[in-house]
Structure formats: C-alpha cells, structure tokens
Backbone as CSV, one residue per row, in Angstrom:
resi,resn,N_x,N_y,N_z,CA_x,CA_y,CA_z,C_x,C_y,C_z
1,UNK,-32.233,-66.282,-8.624,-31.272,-65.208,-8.382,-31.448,-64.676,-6.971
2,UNK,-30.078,-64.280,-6.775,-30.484,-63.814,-5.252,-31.076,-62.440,-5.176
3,UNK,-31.374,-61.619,-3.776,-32.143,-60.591,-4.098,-31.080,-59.353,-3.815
4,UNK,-29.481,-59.850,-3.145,-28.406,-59.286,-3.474,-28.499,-58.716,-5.169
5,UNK,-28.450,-59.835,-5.975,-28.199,-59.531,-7.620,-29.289,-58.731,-7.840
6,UNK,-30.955,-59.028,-7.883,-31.698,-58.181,-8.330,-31.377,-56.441,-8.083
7,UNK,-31.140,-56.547,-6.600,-30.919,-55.187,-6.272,-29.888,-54.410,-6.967
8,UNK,-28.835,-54.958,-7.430,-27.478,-54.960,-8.179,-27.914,-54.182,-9.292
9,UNK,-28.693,-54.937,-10.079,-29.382,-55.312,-11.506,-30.425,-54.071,-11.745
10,UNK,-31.083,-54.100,-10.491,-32.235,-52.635,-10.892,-31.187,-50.998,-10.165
11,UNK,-30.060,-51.162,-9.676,-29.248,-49.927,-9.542,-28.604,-49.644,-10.643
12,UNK,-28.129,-50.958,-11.293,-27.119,-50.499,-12.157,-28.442,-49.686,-13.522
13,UNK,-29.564,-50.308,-13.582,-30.037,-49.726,-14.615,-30.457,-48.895,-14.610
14,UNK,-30.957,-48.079,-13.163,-31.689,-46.568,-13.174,-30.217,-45.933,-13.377
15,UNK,-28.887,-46.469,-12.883,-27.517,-45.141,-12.979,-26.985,-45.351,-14.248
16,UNK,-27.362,-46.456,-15.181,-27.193,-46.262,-16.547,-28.354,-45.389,-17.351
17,UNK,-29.217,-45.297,-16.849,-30.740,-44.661,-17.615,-30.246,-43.299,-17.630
18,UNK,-30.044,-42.876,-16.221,-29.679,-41.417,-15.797,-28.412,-40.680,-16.493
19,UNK,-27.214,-41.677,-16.469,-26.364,-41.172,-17.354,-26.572,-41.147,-18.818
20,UNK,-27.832,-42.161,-19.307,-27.770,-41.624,-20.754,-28.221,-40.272,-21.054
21,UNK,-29.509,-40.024,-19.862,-30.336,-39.004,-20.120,-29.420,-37.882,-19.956
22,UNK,-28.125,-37.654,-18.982,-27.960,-36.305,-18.629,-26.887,-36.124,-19.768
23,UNK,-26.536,-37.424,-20.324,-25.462,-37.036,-21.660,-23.878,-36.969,-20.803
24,UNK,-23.298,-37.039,-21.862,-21.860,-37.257,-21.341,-21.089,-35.432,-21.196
25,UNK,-22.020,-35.122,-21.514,-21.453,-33.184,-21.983,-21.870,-32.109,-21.097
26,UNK,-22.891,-32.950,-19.973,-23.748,-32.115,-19.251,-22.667,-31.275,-18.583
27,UNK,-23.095,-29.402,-18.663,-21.876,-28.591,-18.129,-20.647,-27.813,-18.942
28,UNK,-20.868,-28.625,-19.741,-19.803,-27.901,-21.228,-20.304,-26.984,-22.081
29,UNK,-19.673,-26.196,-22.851,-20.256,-25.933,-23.430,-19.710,-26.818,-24.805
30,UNK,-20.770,-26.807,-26.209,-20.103,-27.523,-27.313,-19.205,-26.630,-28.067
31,UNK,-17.818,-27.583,-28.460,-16.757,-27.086,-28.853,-17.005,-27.560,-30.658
32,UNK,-16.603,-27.037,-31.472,-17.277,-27.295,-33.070,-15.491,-26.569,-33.801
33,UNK,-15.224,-27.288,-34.741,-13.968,-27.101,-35.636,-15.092,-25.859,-36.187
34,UNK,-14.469,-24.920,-36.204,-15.281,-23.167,-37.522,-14.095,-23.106,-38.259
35,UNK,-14.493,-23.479,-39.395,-13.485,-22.596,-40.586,-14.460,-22.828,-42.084
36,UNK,-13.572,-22.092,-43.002,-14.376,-22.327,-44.473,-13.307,-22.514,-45.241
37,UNK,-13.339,-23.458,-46.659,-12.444,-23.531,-47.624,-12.137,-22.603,-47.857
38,UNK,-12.986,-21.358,-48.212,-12.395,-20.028,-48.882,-11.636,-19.403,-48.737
39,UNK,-10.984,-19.148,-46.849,-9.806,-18.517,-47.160,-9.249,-19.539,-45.969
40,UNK,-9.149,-21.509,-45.912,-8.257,-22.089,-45.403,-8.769,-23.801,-45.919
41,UNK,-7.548,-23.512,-46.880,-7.912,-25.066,-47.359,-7.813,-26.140,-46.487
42,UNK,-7.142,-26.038,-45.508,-7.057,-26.758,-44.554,-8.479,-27.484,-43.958
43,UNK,-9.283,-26.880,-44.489,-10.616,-26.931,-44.207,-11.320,-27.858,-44.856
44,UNK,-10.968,-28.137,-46.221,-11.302,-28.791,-47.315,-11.029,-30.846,-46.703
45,UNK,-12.062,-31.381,-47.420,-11.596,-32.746,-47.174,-10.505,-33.478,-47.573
46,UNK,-9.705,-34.581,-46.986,-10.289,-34.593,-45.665,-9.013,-33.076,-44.795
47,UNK,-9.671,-32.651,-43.921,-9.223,-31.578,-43.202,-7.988,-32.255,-42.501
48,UNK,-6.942,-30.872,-42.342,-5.912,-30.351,-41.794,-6.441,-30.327,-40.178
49,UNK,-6.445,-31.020,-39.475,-7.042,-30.445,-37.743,-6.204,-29.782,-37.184
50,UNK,-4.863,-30.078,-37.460,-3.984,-29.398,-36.655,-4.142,-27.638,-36.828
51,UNK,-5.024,-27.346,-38.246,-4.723,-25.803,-38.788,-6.108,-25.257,-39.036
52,UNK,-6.861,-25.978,-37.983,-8.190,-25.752,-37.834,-8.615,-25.009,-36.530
53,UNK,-9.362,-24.116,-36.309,-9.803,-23.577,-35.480,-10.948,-23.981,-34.572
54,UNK,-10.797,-24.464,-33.524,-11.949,-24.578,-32.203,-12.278,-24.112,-31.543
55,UNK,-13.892,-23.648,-32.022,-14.685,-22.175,-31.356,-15.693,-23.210,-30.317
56,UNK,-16.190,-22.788,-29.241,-17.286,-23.060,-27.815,-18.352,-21.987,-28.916
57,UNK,-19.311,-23.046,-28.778,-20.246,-22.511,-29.746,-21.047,-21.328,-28.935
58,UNK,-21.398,-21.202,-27.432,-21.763,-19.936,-26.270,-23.195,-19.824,-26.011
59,UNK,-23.710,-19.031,-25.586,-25.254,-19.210,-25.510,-25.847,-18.327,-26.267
60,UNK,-25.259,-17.795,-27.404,-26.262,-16.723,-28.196,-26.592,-18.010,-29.019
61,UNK,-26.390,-19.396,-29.213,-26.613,-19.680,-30.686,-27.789,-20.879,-29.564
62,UNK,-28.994,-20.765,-30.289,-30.062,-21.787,-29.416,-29.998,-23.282,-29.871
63,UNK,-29.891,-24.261,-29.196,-29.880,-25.786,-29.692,-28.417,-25.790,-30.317
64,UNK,-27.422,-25.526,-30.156,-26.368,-25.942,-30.872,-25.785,-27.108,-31.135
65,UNK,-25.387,-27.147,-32.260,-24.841,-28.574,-33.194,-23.756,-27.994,-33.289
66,UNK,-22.519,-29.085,-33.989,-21.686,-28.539,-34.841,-22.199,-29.099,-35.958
67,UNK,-21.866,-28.132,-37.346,-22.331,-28.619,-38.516,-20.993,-28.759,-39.602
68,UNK,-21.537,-29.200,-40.634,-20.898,-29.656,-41.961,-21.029,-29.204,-42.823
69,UNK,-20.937,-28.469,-43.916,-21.731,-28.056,-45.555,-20.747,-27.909,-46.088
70,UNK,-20.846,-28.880,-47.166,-20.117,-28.750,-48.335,-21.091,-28.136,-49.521
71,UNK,-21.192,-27.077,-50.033,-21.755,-25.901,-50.895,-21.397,-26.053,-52.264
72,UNK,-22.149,-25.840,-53.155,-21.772,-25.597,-54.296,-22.262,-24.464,-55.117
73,UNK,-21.650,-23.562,-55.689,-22.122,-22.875,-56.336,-21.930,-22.855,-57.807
74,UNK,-22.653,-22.092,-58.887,-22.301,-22.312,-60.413,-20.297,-21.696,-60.221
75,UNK,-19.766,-21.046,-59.211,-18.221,-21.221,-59.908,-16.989,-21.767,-59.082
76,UNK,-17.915,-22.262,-57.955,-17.030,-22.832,-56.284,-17.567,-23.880,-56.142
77,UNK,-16.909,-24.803,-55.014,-17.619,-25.479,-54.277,-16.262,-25.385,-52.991
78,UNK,-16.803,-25.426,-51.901,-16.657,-24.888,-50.388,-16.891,-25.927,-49.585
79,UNK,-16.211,-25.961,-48.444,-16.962,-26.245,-47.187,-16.506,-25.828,-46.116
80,UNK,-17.667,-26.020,-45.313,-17.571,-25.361,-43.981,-18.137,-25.872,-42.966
81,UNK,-17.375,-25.767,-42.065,-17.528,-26.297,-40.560,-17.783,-25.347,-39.200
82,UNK,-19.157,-25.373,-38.713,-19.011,-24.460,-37.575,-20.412,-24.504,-36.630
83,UNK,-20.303,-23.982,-35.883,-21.370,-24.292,-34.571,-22.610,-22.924,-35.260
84,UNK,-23.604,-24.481,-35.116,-25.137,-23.326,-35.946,-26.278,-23.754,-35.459
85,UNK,-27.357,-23.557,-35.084,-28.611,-23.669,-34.307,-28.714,-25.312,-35.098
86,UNK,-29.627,-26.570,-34.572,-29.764,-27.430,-34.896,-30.532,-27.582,-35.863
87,UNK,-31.101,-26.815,-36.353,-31.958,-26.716,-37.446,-31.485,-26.387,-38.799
88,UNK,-30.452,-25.994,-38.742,-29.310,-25.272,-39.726,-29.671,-26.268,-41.824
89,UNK,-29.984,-28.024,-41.898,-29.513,-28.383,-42.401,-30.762,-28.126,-43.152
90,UNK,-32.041,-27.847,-42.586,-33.306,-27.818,-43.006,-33.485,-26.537,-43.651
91,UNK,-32.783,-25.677,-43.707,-32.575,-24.244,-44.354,-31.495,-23.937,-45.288
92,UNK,-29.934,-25.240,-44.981,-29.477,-24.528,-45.629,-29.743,-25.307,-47.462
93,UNK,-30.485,-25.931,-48.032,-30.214,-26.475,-49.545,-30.269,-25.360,-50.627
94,UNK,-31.026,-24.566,-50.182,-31.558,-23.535,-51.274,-31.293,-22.090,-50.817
95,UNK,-29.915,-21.499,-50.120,-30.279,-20.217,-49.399,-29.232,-19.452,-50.611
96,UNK,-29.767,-18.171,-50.828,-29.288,-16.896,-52.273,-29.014,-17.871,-53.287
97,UNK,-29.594,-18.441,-53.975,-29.063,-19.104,-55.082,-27.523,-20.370,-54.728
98,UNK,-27.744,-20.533,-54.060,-26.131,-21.699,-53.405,-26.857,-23.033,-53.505
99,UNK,-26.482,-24.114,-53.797,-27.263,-25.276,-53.765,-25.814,-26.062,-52.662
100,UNK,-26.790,-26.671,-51.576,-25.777,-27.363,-50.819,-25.971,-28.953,-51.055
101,UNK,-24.705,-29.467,-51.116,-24.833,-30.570,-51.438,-24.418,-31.829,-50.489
102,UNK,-24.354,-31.186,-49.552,-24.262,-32.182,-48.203,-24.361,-31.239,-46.786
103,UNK,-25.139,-31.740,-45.880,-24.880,-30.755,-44.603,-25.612,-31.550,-43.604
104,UNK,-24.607,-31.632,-42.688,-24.953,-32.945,-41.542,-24.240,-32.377,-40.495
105,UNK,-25.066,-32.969,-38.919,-25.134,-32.197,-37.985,-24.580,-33.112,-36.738
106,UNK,-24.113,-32.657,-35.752,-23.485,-33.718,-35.092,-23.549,-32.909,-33.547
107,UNK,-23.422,-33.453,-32.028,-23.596,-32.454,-31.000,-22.830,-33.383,-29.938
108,UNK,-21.361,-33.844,-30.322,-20.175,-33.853,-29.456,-19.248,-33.006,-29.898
109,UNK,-18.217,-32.762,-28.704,-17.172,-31.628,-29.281,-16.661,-32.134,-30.414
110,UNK,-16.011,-31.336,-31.208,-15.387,-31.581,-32.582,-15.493,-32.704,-33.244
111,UNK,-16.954,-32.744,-32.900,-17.680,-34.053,-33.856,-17.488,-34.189,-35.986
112,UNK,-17.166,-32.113,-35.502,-17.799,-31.768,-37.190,-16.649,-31.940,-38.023
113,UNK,-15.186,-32.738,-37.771,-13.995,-32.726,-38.913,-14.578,-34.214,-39.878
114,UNK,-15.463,-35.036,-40.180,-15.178,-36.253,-40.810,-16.114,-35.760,-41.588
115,UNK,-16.192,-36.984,-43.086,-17.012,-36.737,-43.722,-18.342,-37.241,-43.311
116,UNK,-18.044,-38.348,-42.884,-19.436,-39.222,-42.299,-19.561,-38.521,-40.767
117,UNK,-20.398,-38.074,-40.445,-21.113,-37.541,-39.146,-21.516,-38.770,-38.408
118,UNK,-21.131,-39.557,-37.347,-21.676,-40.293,-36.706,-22.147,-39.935,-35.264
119,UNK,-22.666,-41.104,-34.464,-23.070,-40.834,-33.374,-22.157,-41.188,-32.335
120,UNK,-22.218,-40.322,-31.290,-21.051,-40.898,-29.973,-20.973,-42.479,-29.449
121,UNK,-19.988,-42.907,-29.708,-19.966,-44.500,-29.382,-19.992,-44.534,-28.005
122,UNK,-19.632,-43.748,-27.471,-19.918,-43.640,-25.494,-21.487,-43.603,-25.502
123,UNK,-22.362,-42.790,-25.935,-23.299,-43.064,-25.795,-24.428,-44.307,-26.585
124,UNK,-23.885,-44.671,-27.736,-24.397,-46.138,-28.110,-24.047,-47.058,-26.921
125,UNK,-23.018,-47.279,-26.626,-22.475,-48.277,-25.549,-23.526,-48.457,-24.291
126,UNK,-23.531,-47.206,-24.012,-24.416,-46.614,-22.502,-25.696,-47.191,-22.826
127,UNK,-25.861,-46.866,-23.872,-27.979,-47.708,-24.461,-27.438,-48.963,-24.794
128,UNK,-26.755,-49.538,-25.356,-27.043,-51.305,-24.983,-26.910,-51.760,-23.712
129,UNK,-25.720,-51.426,-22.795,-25.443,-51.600,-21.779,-26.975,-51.094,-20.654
130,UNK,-27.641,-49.912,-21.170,-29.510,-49.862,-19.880,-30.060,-50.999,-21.163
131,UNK,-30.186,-51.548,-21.906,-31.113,-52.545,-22.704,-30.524,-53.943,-22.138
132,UNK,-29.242,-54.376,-21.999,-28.753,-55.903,-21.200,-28.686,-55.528,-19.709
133,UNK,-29.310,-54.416,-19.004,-29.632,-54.404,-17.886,-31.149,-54.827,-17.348
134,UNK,-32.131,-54.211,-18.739,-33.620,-54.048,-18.252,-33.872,-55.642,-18.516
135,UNK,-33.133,-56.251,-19.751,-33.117,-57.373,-19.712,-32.768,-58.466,-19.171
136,UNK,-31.758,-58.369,-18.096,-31.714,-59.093,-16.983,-32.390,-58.813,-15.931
137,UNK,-32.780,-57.188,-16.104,-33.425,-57.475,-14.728,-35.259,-57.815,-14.740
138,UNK,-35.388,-57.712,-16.056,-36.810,-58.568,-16.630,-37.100,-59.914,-16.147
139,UNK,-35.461,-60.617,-16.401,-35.685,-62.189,-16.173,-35.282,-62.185,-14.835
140,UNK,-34.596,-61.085,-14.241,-34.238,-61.764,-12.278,-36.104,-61.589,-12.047
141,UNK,-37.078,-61.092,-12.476,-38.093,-60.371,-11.871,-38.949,-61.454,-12.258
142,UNK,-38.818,-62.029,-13.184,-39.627,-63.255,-13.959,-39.015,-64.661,-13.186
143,UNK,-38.183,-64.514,-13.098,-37.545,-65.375,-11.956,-38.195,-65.801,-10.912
144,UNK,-38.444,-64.451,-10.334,-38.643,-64.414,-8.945,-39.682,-65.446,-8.309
C-alpha cells in the first residue's frame, strides 16, 4: 500500500473515532415525546405522534434519557412517555404500590414513540465503519 493510503486510512479513523465519541447530538439539548394515557390516548400504543407533545428535556433533569413505561395498576394500565434522569427504569418496577411492566430508555430525540427502544443506526454505522477502518489500517501497517 502506498503511504498516500495509509495516511488516508489512519485520518479517516481518528475522524471516525472522534465523531463517535462526541455523538451525533453534541450541543442539543434532548427532545423526548411527554405525554400519559390518562388524559391522551393518543399516547397509548402504538401512539398518535402527530397529537403528541415534544418537550427539550433542559438542565434541571441530570443524565437525561427519554423514557417509556407502560404501568399497571390493580384498576389501569397506562403509559407514558417523557424525559427522566437515566436511571429512571431501575426505580421505576415497584414505586406506591404500581407494578411497571415495561420501561426502556433511549437518548436520541424522540427516540421514546416505539415499542421496541432501539439504538441510533447513525451511530451503529459510525462503529463499524472506525472497526473496517482500524482493520485496514492494521493490515496497511502489517503490510508495511
């Protein structure tokens, strides 16, 4: 390989490393769907987005996620969507007698309308794309 390509090969992977690390959100604040079944069914699965509300979660709330909980109680079952410290899912199963029966956490904007919570495919992409970099530039270096 030439030492044109290596050089190529070890830029592109420190400016892919860097963009995974600083995240695609760096500067925003996170935007999270807030509402509850109780007074907007729209809320209920699968959700109404158009009749959903999008709150900037701000800096009183520390580590923010957007979250998920679908709740059950002995004469309801609920759910709700809204921006809550990241720790939220580890507290909420058992809080006043409510048993929750799903609550999953997610930290792109309006990550929180699906049932399945996944991860940002921009940022999966970005980590294979620094992994078929370190790996070519393993073999330009093994090459050498």
């Amino acid at each position: 390989m030439s030492a044109f390509c290596g050089d190529f090969f070890r830029k592109f992977f420190v400016i892919a490393l860097l963009l995974l690390l600083i995240g695609p959100d760096v500067g925003n604040t996170l935007k999270c769907y807030a509402c509850s079944s109780l007074n907007n069914p729209a809320c209920s699965d699968p959700p109404d987005l158009t009749a959903l509300e999008e709150r900037e979660c701000g800096s009183l709330v520390k580590n923010p996620v957007c979250s998920k909980r679908i709740t059950k109680t002995p004469t309801l079952t609920f759910t709700g969507r809204q921006c809550l410290n990241e720790d939220i899912c580890d507290f909420a199963l058992n809080l006043s007698g409510q048993l929750s029966e799903e609550c999953a956490t997610c930290t792109t904007d309006l990550c929180n309308s699906s049932l399945q919570l996944s991860p940002n495919c921009a940022v999966i992409a970005l980590g294979i794309s620094c992994l078929l970099g370190l790996f070519l530039l393993l073999g330009a270096i093994e090459g050498s």
